[in-house]
Structure formats: C-alpha cells, structure tokens
N, C-alpha and C positions, 0 to 999 in steps of 0.2 A: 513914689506914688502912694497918697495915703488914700486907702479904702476906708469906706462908713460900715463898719460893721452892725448898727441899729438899720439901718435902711436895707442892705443886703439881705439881714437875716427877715425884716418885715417881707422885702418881695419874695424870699424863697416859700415864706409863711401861706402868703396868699396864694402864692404858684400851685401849692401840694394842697390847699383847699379849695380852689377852685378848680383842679384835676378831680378830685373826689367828689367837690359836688356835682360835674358836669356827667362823671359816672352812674353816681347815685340817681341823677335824675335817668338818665338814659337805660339804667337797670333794671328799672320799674313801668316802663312802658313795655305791653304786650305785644308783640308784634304778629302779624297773619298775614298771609303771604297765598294771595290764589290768583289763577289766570282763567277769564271763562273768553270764550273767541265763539259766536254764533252758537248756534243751538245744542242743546245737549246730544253726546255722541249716541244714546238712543235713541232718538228722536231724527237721526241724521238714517237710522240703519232700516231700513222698511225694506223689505223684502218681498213680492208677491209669484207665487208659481201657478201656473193655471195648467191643467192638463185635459185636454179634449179626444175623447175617444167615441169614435162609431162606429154603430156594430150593426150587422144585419143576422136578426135568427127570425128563421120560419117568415120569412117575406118580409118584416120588419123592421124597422130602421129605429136605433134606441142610439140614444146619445149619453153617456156618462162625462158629466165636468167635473172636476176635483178642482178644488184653489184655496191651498194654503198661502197663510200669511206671515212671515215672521217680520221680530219687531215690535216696532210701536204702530202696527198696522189695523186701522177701525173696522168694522163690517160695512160701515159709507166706501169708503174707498175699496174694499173686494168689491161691491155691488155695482160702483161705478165700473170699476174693471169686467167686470163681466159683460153689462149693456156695451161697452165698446167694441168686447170680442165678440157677442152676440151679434151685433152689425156686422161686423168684420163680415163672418163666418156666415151671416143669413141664417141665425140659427134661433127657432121660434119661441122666446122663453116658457111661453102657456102654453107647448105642447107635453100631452100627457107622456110620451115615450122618454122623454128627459127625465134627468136622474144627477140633481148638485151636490156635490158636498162641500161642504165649508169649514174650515180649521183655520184658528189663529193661535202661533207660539208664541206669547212675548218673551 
C-alpha cells in the first residue's frame, strides 16, 4: 500500500490550524451567564404588620395603631392597608382619640 505523504502531512497541517483557529476564535469571546425568572426577589418580599390596640383610661376610649412595613413596601400601600382595616374594624380615622404610627424597614 503506498501512502501520499505530501497530502497526508497537507491534511494534518490544516487539521492542527483549524483546531487552533477554532480555539482562537472561541477564546476571545466573553461569555455572561445570568438567569432573571419574574421580578426581583425584593420586590417579591413586602411585608406589612398592623397592630390595633384599645384602651380605655378615665371613661375614654383611645385607639393606638402601629403598622410597620418591611421590604419594598410604599406608604400607598400601608395607607391602603389601613382604610381597609379601618372598615373592617369601624374605626373612625378623623377621630381625635387615635393615635398612628407608621414605619417602613427596607
């Protein structure tokens, strides 16, 4: 069996340069790599506490609300939340014996 050693060593030639160039090129591209799925996990985390306390001193009836927020929670949305417990509860928000407080942690 006679082998072409001109042709042989041509294809091994082009073999180990187009290995190298297909490296070269793929060496130089930057690659980045992220996964985002629905809204950021901050924005997912709101948190609201309301705390209703009534008191009676000296004949009077006083109401103290507390309502923290954690998160990415706005003062729209405590205030929403509050008119709804306010319903709930039948509790009059322009009465003077009330007493709000308001906190938000982000």
């Amino acid at each position: 069996m006679k082998v072409d050693y001109k042709s042989m060593f041509l294809g091994v030639a082009l073999g180990v340069v187009g290995v190298f160039a297909v490296l070269f090129l793929l060496g130089n591209v930057k690659t980045e790599f992220s996964v985002k799925t629905g809204e950021h996990a901050k924005d997912m985390n709101k948190e609201i506490n309301v705390r209703i306390e009534k008191t009676v001193e000296d004949g009077k009836e006083f109401t103290n609300v507390v309502i923290n927020g954690r998160g990415s929670v706005t003062k729209e949305e405590l205030d929403k939340e509050l008119e709804r417990l306010f319903k709930e509860h039948g509790i009059d928000k322009n009465d003077s014996n009330i007493n709000i407080e308001m906190e938000i942690n982000s």
